[in-house]
Every structure is written in structure tokens, then in C-alpha cells.
C-alpha positions, 0 to 999 in steps of 0.5 A: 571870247572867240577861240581865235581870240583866246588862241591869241592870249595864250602865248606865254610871256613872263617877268623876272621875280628873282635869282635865288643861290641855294647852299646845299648840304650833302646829300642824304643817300637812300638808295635804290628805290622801287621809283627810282635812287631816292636821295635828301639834300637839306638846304643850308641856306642861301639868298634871293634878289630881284625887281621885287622880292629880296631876302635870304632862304632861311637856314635849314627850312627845306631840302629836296628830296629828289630822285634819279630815275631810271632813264637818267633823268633827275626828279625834284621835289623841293620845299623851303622858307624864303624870308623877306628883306621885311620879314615876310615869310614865303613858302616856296615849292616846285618840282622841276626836271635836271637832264643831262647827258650820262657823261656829264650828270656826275658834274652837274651833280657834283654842286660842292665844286667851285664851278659847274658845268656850263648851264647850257650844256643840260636841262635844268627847269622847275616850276614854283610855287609859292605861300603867304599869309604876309598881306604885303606878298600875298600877290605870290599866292596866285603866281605860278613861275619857272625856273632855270637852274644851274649847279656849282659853287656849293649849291644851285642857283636859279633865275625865277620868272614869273609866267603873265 
């Protein structure tokens, strides 16, 4: 393939996998760290739907132990279990990157609250990436995805898109 060719191909495009609502427990404080102020947030459960995927987060199967770095910025390292609506069992990774301005990171933070902030005034995208042993969603094992998050009503949600 010809470097013009291949420079064609490469623009990115994606399709919808699924929104995702993940209910979020307090969060776990351990302080000022040497990489930043680490905290753990277990993830209560939850659910998921889109074109080709549906099911619910299994209760308790993960968290995300984030950190604030010290520019301000929010580091996530999250791990969970989804579950199929067929009983498949999905393992699902991503880290990503929450950004808001000073003012505003305490109510992007504050997820409990009935509503957050307008999502298009910060940054919230994570990168996902998924495992399964189920032949039925083995495809996932080859996607890698983005999502863009919002917080508020209790946890996170998150619209889920797979890049073609």
C-alpha cells in the first residue's frame, strides 16, 4: 500500500457499542502520594445497552483507582465485569483523563449529586478495552474503543464507541 493510500485509510471513524451507567461508592481516600492524591472508588453496579451489547455491570466486580495529579488533571485506572443480557461475562479496562477547570472539578467530582455539570463544560474520555473467553463476544477481544463520560446521578455514564 502507498503511503498516500495508507494516509487515506487512516482517518478515524467509529460506531456505537453502548452507553454504560456505572453507580459509584464513596470514594476511598489515600491521600497525597509521590504520583499524585490516589484514591479507590468500588463500583456498586450498574447497567449497559446499545446496538449490540446489553446487560448490567456486575455488582462489585471493580473500581477505579484514579489519582488527581498535580496539575489538576484526573488519572483513571479502572477494571470491571459487564454481564450479558445472555450471560456472557466481559472484562472491561480503560484509563482515560477527567479535565476541568479548578472551579468546576469539585462538582464533576461530586458524582452522588442528582445532576452534574453540564458534560461539555470538561473533559472526560477513556480508552476501553475488553476481555472474553464467551465465543459469542469474542469479536470485543480485538476492539479497541472511547468513551466520553459524564458524572452525576450517583455514578458515571459513559457513551462507548468502538474505532473502525
Amino acid at each position: 500500500m502507498s503511503h498516500d493510500a495508507w494516509l487515506a485509510r487512516s482517518s478515524v471513524s467509529s460506531e456505537l457499542l453502548f452507553e454504560m451507567f456505572a453507580e459509584l461508592h464513596p470514594p476511598i481516600d489515600h491521600g497525597d502520594t509521590p504520583n499524585g492524591h490516589r484514591f479507590a472508588i468500588i463500583v456498586g453496579g450498574g447497567r449497559f445497552s446499545g446496538p449490540k451489547l446489553e446487560g448490567t455491570v456486575v455488582t462489585h466486580s471493580g473500581g477505579d483507582w484514579g489519582r488527581l495529579r498535580p496539575d489538576g488533571t484526573l488519572a483513571l485506572d479502572v477494571r470491571l465485569t459487564l454481564r450479558t443480557h445472555d450471560g456472557a461475562h466481559i472484562f472491561m479496562t480503560y484509563g482515560g483523563r477527567l479535565v476541568a477547570q479548578p472551579e468546576l472539578l469539585a462538582q464533576v467530582l461530586a458524582y452522588a449529586q442528582p445532576t452534574g455539570p453540564d458534560p461539555e463544560s470538561y473533559y472526560f474520555r477513556t480508552n476501553p478495552l475488553f476481555e472474553t473467553g464467551d465465543p459469542r463476544y469474542a469479536w470485543l477481544n480485538g476492539v479497541v474503543a472511547v468513551g466520553y463520560g459524564k458524572t452525576g446521578d450517583g455514578g458515571v455514564t459513559y457513551r462507548v464507541f468502538a474505532i473502525t
